[in-house]
FIMI-198068 format. One record per residue (C-alpha): x, y, z; residue number from 1. Coordinates in Angstrom, 3 decimals. Layout:
BEGIN
<rec px="X" py="Y" pz="Z" num="NUM"/>
...
***
This chain:
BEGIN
<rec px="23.986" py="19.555" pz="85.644" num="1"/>
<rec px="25.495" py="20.294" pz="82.500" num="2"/>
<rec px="24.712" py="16.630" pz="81.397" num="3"/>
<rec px="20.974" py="17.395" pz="82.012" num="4"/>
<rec px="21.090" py="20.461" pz="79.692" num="5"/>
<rec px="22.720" py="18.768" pz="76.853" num="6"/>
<rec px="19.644" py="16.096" pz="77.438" num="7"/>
<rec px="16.468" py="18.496" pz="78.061" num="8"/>
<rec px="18.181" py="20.632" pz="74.723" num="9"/>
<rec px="17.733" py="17.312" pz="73.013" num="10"/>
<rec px="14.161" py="16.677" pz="74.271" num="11"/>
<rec px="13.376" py="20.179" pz="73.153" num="12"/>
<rec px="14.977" py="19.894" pz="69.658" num="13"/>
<rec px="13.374" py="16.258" pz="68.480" num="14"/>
<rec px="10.070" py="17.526" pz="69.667" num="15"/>
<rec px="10.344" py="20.226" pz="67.325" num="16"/>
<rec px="11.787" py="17.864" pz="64.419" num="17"/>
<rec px="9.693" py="14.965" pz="64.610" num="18"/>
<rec px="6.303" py="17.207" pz="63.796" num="19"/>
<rec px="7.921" py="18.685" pz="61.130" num="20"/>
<rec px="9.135" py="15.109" pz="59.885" num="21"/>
<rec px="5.689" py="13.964" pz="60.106" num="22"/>
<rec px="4.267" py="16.743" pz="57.984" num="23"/>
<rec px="7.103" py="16.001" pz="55.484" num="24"/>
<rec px="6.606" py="12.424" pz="55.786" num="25"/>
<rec px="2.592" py="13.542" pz="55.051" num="26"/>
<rec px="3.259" py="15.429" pz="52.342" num="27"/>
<rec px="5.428" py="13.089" pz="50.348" num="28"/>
<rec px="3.186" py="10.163" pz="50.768" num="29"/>
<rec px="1.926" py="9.024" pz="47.379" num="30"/>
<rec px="-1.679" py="10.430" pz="46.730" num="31"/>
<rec px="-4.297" py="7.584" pz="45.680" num="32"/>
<rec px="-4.933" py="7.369" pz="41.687" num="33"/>
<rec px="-7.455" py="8.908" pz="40.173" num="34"/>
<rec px="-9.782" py="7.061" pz="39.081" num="35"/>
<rec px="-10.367" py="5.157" pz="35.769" num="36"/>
<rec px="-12.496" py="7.115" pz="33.174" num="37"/>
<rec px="-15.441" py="5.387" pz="32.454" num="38"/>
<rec px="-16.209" py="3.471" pz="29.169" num="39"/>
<rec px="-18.782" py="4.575" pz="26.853" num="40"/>
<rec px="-21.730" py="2.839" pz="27.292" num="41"/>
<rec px="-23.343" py="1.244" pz="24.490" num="42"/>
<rec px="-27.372" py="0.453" pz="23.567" num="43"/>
<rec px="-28.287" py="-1.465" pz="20.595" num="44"/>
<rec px="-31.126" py="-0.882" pz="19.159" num="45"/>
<rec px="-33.397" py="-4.100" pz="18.426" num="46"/>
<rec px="-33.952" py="-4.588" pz="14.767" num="47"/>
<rec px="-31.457" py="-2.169" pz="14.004" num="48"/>
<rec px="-27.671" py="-1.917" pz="13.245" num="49"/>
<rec px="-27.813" py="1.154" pz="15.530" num="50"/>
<rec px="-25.818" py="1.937" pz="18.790" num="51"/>
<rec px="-26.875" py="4.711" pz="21.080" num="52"/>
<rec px="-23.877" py="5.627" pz="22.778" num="53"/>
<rec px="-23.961" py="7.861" pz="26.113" num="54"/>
<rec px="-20.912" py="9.086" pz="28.172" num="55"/>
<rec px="-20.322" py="11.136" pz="31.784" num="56"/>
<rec px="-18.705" py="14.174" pz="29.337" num="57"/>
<rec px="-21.631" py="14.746" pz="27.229" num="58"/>
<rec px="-24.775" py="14.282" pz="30.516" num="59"/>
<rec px="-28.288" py="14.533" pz="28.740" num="60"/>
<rec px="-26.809" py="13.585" pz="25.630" num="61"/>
<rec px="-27.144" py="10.829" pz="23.404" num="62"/>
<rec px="-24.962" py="9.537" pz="20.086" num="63"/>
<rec px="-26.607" py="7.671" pz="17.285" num="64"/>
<rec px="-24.266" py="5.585" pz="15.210" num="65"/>
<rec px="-25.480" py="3.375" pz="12.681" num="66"/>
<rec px="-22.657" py="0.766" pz="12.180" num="67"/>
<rec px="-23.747" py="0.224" pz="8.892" num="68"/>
<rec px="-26.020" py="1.507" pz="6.532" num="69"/>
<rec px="-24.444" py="-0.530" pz="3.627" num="70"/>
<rec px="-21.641" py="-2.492" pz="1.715" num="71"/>
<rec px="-20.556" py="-1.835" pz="-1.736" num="72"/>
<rec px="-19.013" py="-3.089" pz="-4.314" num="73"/>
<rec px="-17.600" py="0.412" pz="-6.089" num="74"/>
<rec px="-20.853" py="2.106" pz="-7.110" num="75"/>
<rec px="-23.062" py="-0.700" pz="-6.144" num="76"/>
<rec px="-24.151" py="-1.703" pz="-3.044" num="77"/>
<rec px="-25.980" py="-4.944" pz="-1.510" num="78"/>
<rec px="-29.111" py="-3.164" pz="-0.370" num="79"/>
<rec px="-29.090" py="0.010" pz="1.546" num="80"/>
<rec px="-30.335" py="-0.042" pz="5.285" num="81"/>
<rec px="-31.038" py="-3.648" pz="5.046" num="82"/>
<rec px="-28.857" py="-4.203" pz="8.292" num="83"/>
<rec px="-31.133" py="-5.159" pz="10.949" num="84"/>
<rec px="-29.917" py="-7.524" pz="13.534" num="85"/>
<rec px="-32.605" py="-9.003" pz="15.948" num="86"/>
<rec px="-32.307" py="-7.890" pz="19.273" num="87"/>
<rec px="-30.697" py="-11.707" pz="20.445" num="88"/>
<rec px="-28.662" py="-11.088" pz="17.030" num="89"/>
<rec px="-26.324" py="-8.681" pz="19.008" num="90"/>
<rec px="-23.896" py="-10.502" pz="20.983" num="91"/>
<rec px="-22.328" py="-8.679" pz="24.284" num="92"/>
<rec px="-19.259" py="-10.642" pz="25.364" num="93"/>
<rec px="-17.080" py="-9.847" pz="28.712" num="94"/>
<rec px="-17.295" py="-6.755" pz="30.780" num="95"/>
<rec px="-15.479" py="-3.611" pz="31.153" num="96"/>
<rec px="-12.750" py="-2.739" pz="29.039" num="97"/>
<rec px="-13.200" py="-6.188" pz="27.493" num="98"/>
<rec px="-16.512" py="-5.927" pz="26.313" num="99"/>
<rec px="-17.627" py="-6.175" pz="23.262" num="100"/>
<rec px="-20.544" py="-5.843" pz="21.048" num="101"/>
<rec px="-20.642" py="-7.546" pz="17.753" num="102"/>
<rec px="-23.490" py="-9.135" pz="15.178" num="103"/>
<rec px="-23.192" py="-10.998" pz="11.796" num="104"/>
<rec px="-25.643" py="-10.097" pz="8.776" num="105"/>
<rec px="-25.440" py="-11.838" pz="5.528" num="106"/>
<rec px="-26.751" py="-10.227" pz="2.016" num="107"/>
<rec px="-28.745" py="-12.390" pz="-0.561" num="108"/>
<rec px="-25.626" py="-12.183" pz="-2.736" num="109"/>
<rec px="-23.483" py="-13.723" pz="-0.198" num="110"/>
<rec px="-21.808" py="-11.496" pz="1.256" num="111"/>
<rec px="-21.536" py="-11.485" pz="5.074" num="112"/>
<rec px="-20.542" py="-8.776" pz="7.198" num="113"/>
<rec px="-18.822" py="-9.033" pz="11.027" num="114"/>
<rec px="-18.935" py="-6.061" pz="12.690" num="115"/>
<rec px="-17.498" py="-5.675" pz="16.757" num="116"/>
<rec px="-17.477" py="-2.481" pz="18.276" num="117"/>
<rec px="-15.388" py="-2.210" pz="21.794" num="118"/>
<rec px="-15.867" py="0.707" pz="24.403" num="119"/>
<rec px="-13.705" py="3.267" pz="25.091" num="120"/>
<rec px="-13.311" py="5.947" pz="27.472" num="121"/>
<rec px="-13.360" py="8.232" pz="24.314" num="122"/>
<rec px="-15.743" py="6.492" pz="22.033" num="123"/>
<rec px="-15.468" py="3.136" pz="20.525" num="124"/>
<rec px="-12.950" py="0.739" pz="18.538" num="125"/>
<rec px="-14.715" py="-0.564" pz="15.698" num="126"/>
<rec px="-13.676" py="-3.899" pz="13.576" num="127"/>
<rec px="-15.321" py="-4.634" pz="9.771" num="128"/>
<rec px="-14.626" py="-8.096" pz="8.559" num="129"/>
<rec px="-16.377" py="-8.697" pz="5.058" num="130"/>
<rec px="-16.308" py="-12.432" pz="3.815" num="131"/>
<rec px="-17.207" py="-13.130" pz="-0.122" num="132"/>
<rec px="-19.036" py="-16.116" pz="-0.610" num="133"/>
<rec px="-20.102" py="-15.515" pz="-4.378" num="134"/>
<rec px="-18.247" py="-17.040" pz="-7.078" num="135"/>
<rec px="-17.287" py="-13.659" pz="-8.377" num="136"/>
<rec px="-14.647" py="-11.719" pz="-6.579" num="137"/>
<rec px="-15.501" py="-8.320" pz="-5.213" num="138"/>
<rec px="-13.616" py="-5.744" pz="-6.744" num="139"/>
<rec px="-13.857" py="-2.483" pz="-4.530" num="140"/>
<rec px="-15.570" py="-3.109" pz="-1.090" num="141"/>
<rec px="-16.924" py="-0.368" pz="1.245" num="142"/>
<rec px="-18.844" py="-0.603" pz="4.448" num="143"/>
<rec px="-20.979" py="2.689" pz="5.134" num="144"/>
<rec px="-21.635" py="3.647" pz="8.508" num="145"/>
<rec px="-23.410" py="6.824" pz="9.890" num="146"/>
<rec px="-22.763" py="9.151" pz="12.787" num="147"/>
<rec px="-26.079" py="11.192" pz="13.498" num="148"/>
<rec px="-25.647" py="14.746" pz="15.364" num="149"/>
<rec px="-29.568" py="14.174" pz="16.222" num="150"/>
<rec px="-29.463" py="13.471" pz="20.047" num="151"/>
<rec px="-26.603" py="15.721" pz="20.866" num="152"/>
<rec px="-27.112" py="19.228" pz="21.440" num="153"/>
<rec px="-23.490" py="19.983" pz="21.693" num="154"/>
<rec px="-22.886" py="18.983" pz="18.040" num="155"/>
<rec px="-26.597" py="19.665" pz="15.964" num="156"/>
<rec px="-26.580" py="22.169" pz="13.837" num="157"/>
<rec px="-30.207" py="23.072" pz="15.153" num="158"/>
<rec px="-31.070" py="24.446" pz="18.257" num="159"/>
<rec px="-31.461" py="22.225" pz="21.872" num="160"/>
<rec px="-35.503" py="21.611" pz="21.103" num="161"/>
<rec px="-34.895" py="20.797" pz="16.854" num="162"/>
<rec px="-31.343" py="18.933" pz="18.305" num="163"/>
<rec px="-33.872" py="16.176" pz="21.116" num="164"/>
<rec px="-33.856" py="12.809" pz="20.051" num="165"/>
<rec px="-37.706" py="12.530" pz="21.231" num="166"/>
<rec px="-41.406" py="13.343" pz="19.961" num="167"/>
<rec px="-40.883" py="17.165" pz="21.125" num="168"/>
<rec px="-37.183" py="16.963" pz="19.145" num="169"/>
<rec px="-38.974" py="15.356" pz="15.543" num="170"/>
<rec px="-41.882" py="18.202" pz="16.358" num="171"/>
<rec px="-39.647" py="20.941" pz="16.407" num="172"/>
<rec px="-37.482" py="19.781" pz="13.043" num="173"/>
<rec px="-40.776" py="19.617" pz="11.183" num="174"/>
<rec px="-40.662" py="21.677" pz="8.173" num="175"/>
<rec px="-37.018" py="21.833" pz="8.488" num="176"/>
<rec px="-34.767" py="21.061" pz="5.464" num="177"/>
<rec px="-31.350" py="23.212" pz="5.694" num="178"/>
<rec px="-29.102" py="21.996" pz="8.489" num="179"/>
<rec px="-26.198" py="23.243" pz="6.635" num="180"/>
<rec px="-24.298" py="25.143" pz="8.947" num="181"/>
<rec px="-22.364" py="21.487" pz="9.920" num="182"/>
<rec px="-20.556" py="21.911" pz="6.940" num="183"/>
<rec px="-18.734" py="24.985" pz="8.779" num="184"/>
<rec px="-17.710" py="22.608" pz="11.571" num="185"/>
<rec px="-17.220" py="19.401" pz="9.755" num="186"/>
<rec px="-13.421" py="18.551" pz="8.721" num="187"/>
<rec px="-11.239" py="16.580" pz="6.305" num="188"/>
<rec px="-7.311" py="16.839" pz="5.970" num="189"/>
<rec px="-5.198" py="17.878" pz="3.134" num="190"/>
<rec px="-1.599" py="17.423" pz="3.383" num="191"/>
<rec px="-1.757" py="17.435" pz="6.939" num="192"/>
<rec px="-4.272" py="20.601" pz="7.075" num="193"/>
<rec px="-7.716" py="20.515" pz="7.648" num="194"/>
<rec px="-10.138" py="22.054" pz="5.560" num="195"/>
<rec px="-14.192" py="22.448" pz="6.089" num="196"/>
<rec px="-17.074" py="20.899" pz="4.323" num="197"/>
<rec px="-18.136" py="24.728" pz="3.779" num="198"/>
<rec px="-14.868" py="25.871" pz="1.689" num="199"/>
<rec px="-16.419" py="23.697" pz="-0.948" num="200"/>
<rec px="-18.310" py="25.643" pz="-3.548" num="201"/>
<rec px="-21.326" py="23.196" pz="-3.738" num="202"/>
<rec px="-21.837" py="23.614" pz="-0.127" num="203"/>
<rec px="-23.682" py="26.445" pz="-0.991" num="204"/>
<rec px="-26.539" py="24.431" pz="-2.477" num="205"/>
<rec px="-25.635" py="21.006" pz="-1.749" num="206"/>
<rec px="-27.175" py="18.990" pz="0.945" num="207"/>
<rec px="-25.666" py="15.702" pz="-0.376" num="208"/>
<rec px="-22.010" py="16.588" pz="-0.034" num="209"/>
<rec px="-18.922" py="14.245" pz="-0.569" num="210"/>
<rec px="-15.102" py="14.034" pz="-1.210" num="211"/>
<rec px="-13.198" py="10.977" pz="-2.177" num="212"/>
<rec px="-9.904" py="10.251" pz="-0.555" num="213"/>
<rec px="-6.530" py="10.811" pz="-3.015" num="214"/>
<rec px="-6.206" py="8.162" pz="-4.843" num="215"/>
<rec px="-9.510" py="6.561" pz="-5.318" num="216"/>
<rec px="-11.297" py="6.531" pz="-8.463" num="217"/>
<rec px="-14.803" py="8.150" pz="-8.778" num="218"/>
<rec px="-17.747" py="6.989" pz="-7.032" num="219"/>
<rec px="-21.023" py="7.359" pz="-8.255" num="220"/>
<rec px="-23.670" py="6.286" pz="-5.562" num="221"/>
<rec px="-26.814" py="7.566" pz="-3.963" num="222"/>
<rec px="-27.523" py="11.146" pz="-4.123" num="223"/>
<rec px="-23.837" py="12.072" pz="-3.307" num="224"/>
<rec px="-22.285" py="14.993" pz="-5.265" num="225"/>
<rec px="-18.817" py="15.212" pz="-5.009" num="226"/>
<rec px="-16.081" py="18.066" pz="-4.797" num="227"/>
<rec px="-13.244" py="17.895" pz="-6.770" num="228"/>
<rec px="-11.067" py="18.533" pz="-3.643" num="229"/>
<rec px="-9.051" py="15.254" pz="-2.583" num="230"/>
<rec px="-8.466" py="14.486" pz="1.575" num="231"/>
<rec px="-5.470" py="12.214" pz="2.082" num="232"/>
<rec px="-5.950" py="10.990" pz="6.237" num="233"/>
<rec px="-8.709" py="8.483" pz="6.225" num="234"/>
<rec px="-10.340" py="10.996" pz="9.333" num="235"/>
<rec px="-13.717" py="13.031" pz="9.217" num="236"/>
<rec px="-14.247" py="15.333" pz="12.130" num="237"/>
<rec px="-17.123" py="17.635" pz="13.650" num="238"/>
<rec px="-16.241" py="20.308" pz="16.363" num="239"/>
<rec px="-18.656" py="20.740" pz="18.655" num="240"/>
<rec px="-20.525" py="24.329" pz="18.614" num="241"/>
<rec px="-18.750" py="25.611" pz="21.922" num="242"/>
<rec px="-15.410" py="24.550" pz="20.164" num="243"/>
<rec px="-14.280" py="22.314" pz="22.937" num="244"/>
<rec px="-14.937" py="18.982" pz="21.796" num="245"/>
<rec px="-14.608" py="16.975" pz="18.648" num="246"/>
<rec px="-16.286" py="14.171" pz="17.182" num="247"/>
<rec px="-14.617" py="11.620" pz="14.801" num="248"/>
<rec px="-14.875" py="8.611" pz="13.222" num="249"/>
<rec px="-11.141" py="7.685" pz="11.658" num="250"/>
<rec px="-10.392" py="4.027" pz="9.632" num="251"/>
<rec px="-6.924" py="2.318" pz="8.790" num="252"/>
<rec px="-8.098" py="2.921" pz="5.521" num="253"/>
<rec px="-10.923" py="5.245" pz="3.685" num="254"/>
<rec px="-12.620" py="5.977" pz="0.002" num="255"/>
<rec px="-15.158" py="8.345" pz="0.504" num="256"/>
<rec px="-16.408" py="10.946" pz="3.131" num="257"/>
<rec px="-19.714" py="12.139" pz="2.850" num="258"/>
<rec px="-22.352" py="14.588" pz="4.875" num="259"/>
<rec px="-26.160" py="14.719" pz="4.837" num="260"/>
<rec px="-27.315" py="18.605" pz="5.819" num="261"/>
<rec px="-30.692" py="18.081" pz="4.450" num="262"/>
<rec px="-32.515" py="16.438" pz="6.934" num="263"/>
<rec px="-32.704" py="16.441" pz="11.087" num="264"/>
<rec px="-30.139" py="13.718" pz="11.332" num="265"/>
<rec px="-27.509" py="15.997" pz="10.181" num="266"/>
<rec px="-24.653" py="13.003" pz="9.703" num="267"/>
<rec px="-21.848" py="12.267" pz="8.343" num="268"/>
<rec px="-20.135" py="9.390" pz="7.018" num="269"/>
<rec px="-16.668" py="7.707" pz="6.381" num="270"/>
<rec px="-16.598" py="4.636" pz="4.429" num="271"/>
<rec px="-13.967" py="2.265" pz="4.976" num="272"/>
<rec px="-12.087" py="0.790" pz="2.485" num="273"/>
<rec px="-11.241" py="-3.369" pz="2.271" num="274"/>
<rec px="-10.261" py="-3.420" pz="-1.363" num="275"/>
<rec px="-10.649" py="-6.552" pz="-3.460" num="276"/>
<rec px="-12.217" py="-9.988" pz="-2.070" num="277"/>
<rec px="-11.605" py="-13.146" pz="-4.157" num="278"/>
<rec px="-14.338" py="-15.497" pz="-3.659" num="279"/>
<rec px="-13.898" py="-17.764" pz="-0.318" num="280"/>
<rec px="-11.387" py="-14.870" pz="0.881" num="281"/>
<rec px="-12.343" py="-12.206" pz="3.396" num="282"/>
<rec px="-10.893" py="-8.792" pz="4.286" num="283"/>
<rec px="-10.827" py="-6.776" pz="7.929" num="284"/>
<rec px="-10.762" py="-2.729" pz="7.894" num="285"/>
<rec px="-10.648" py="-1.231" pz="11.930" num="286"/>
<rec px="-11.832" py="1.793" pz="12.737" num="287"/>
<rec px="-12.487" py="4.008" pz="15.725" num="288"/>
<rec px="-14.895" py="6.579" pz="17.003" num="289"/>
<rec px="-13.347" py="9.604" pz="18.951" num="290"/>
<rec px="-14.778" py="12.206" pz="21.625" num="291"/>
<rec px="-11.708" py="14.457" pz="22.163" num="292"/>
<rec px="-11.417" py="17.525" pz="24.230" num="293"/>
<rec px="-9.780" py="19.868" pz="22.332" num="294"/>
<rec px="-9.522" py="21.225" pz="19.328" num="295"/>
<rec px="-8.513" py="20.098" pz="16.002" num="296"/>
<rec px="-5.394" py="20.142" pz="16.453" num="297"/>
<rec px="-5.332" py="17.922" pz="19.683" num="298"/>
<rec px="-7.245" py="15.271" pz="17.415" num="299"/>
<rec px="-5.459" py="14.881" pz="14.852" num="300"/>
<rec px="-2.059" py="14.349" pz="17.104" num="301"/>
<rec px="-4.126" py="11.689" pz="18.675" num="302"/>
<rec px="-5.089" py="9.971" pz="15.698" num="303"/>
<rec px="-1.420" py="10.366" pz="14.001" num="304"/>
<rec px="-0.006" py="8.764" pz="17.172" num="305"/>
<rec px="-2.244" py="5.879" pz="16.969" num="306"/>
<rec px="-2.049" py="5.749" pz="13.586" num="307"/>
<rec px="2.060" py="5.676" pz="14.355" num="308"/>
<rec px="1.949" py="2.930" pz="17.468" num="309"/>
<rec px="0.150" py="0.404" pz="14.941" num="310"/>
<rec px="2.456" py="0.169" pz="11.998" num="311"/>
***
C-alpha cells in the first residue's frame, strides 16, 4: 500500500511539472525574426538624371534627387543640367539588396561621368566615378547633385498643398518666392557641432546660400553667395518639421554645401569632391543618402561610425 502512495504522489507531482515545463519550454523558444526592412525603392525619370525615391516610413511621400545637376572644374562647370540619360540609358542590374541603378553621360569636353546609386533601407549608397579624356588635366573636380524637399510634406518648408509634387502642388506655390524657413532646419558641422543655415547673417536676405568646407579655396559659381563660416564633416542635413526624422546626403569627401530657398523646390546640395584628374586618369568619390529617425544627434553617430568602419 505504501508502495502505491509513493507511485500515485509521483503521478500527481509530474502532472503538475510537466505543464509548467511546457510553458517554460514555450516561453524560451526563440521568437521568429523580424522581418527585413524594406529597400528604398527607386524611379528614374526618363530623360532625366532624376530618381524619385519612395519608402514604407514616409507613405504618400515622394523624394526627388537629381544625381547630378553638374561637374566642375573649380568655378567652371561642363554645362549645367545637361544630364539627361534616355530612359534605356539607365541600367537596373540584380535585385534586392543587390540592385543597382547606374547610367554613363559624357560632356562635349570629354569628360564622362559614372554614376550608381544602390538601395538602402535608409536611403541610398551613391558612387561618382569621373574619367578625363581631354588632354588637359582637371584641376578641381566637383559633381553637383540636388535633393528637392518638393514631394515631401514632412520636410517642405511650405504647407501639405504648396509641399504636392502634382498640378494642385505647382498651383498652390504660384506666386511663391520665400521658402526660407529651411534654413532653420538645414545643418552643417563645425568641430563636431552643428550649426543652421539660419545663424548665417545673409540668410536674412539670401535665397542662394552656401558654405565651403575648411580647407577649400573660394568658389565662385552660379548665383551662390557664400558665408564666411567654414563646416569641416563633408555632411548636410534637414530635420524634418515634426523633428523626428532627418534627411542627409553625406560624401567621403566635400567642397561646397549649398541651399536654394527661393523657389518651390526648396533643395539643397553637397558637392563632392574628386580633386585633380590627369588626362587618361579617373577619380571615384562615394556618397550616401540618409533617412534617420532621430535627431541630429543620432545622425551624425551614424555617419561618424560609417565614416569609422571604412578607413
Amino acid at each position: 500500500m505504501r508502495s502505491l502512495a509513493v507511485l500515485v504522489t509521483c503521478v500527481a507531482l509530474f502532472g503538475c511539472i510537466a505543464p509548467l515545463a511546457r510553458a517554460q519550454g514555450a516561453d524560451a523558444a526563440p521568437k521568429p525574426p523580424a522581418a527585413a526592412p524594406k529597400l528604398f525603392r527607386i524611379e528614374p525619370k526618363p530623360d532625366s538624371a532624376m530618381l524619385f525615391l519612395t519608402t514604407d516610413r514616409l507613405p504618400d511621400e515622394r523624394l526627388r534627387f537629381v544625381t547630378c545637376e553638374a561637374v566642375l572644374d573649380g568655378n567652371v562647370d561642363f554645362g549645367v543640367n545637361q544630364v539627361k540619360p534616355k530612359a534605356d540609358a539607365w541600367l537596373r542590374e540584380g535585385t534586392g539588396a543587390n540592385e543597382v541603378w547606374s547610367y554613363t553621360w559624357t560632356f562635349e569636353p570629354g569628360v564622362e561621368l559614372r554614376f550608381s546609386a544602390r538601395p538602402l533601407a535608409d536611403g541610398l549608397e551613391l558612387r561618382y566615378q569621373v574619367e578625363n579624356r581631354t588632354k588637359k588635366p582637371l584641376e578641381r573636380v566637383l559633381v553637383h547633385p540636388c535633393l528637392q524637399s518638393v514631394g515631401a510634406k514632412s520636410f517642405h518648408p511650405g504647407n501639405d498643398e504648396q509641399a504636392a509634387d502634382d498640378a494642385g502642388g505647382r498651383a498652390a506655390r504660384t506666386g511663391v518666392r520665400d521658402y526660407s524657413e529651411l534654413y532653420a532646419r538645414l545643418f552643417l558641422w563645425e568641430r563636431k557641432q552643428p550649426f543652421a543655415f539660419a545663424e548665417s547673417e545673409l540668410a536674412k536676405h539670401e535665397p542662394h546660400l552656401g558654405f565651403l568646407a575648411r580647407g577649400e579655396r573660394e568658389i565662385s559659381w552660379g548665383w551662390w553667395q557664400n558665408d564666411a563660416r567654414r563646416f569641416d564633416e563633408p555632411w548636410i542635413a534637414l530635420v524634418s518639421k515634426d523633428k523626428r526624422r532627418v534627411l542627409a546626403l553625406t560624401f567621403d569627401r566635400a567642397a561646397w554645401a549649398s541651399s536654394n530657398t527661393g523657389d518651390g523646390r526648396a533643395c539643397f546640395h553637397l558637392f563632392g569632391a574628386l580633386g585633380k584628374i590627369a588626362p587618361g586618369a579617373k577619380a571615384e568619390v562615394k556618397g550616401r543618402l540618409w533617412l534617420v529617425d532621430g535627431d541630429l544627434e543620432t545622425f551624425a553617430k551614424r555617419a561618424r561610425a560609417e565614416s569609422t568602419a571604412k578607413r
